[in-house]
C-alpha positions in Angstrom: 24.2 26.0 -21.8 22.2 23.7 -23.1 18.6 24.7 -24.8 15.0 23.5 -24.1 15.2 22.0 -27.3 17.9 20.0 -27.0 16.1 18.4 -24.4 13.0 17.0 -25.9 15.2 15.0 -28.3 14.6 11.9 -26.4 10.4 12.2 -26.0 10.0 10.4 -29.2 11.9 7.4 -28.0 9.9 6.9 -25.0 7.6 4.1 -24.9 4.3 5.3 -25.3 3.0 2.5 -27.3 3.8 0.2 -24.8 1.6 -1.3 -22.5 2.9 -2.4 -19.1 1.5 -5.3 -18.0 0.0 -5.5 -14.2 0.2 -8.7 -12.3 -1.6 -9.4 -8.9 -1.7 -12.1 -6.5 -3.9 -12.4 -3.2 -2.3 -12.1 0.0 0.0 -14.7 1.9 -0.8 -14.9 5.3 2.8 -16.8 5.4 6.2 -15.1 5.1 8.3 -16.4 7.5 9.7 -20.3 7.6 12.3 -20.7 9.9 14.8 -18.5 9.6 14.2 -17.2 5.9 11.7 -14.5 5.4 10.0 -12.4 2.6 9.7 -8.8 2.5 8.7 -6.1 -0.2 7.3 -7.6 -3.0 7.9 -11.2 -2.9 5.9 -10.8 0.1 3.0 -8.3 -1.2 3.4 -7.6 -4.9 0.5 -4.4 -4.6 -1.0 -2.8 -7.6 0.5 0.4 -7.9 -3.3 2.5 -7.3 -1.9 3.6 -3.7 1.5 4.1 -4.5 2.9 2.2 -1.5 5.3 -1.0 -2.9 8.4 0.7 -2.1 7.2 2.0 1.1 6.1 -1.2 2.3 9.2 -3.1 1.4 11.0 0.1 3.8 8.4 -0.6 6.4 9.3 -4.1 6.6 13.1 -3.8 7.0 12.4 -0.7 9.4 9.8 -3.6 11.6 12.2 -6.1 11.3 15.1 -4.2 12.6 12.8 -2.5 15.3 11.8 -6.5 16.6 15.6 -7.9 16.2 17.0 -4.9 18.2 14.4 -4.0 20.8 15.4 -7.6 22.8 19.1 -7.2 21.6 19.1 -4.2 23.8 18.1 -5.4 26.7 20.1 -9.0 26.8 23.3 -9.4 28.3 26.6 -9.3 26.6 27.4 -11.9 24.3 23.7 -13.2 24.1 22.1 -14.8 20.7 19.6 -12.5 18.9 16.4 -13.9 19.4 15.6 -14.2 15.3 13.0 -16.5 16.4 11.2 -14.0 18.4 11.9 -11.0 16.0 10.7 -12.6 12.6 7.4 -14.2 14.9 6.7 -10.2 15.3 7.3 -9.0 12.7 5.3 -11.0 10.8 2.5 -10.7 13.2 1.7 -7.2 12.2 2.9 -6.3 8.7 1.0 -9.3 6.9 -2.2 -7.5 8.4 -0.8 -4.0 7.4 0.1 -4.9 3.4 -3.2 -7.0 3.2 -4.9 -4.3 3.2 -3.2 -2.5 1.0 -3.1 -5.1 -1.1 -6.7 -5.4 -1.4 -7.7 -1.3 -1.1 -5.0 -1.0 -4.3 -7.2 -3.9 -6.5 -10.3 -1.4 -4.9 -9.1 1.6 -6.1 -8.2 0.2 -9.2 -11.3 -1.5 -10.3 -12.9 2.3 -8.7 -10.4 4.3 -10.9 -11.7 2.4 -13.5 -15.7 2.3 -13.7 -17.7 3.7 -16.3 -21.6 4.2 -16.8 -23.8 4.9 -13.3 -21.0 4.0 -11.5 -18.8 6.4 -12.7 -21.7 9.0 -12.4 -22.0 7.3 -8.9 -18.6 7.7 -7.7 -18.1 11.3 -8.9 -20.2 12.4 -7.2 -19.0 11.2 -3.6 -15.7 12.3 -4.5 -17.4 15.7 -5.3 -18.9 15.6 -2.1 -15.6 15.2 0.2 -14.2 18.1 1.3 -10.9 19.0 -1.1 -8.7 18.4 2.4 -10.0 15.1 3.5 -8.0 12.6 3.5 -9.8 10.5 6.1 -9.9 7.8 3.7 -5.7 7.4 3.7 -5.0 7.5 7.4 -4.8 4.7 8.7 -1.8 3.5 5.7 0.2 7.2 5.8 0.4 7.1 9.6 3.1 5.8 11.4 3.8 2.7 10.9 2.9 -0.1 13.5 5.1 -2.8 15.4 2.7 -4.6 17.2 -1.0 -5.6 15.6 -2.8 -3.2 18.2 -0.8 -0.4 16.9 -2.6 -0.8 13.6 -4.9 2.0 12.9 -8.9 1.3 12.1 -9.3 1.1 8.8 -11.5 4.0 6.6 -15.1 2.4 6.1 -15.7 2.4 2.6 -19.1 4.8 1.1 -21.5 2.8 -1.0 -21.4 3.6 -4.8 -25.3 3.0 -4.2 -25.6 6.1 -1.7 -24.6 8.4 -4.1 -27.7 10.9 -5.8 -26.7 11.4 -9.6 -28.1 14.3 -11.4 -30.6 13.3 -14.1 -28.4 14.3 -17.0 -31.3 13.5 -19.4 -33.4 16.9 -17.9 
């Protein structure tokens, strides 16, 4: 049996002291040249504020699997895959898809982040959502689109400015 404390040995070693650099990079509207494409993060390095690099580099083998076998399927025996025609789809709806995650994760990080009115500001909308709403998340933890009108509308972000603050001087 081993014991609790024999356990926590290794907490002192962790690296707490470190700090972990975070890189970003706009969004590539190009992944695919000829028959060489990018996927996970050396297509759309995200910060991690949504949590969603690893699912988005799944997503992407998951699309491009979904476009290379759908036509695959259908042709006769002994027929090329139509790589062409499969890459073309695939990137036409997951460079939309991780752009905006791309961008919400730098939002949510530079939100996350505030401090002063804004802070105060942004406080109190998230006070003011209901504890189960998550409205705001929809449209990246549905399922996951293979054409670009299969890509779900987007939550419309609230003003920081439209939020009351308490006077905290009263």
């Amino acid at each position: 049996m081993v014991r609790w404390a024999e356990n926590t040995k290794g907490i002192p070693l962790m690296w707490r002291d470190r700090w972990w650099r975070m890189f970003d990079r706009d969004p590539i509207e190009t992944w695919v040249h000829g028959r060489i494409t990018l996927l996970g993060d050396a297509a759309h390095p995200p910060l991690q504020y949504m949590a969603q690099g690893a699912i988005m580099a799944i997503e992407d083998g998951w699309v491009l699997a979904q476009h290379y076998a759908r036509p695959a399927e259908a042709a006769p025996a002994g027929t090329e895959p139509d790589w062409d025609g499969a890459l073309a789809a695939y990137e036409a709806v997951r460079v939309e898809h991780c752009r905006r995650v791309q961008t919400t994760a730098r939002a949510w990080g530079e939100l996350w982040h505030l401090d002063g009115e804004s802070r105060l500001q942004r406080n109190a909308i998230m006070r003011a959502r209901d504890a189960d709403d998550y409205a705001f998340t929809d449209w990246v933890y549905g399922p996951t689109a293979l054409t670009p009108d299969e890509e779900p509308e987007m939550f419309t972000p609230i003003p920081l400015s439209s939020a009351a603050v308490e006077d905290r001087a009263a």
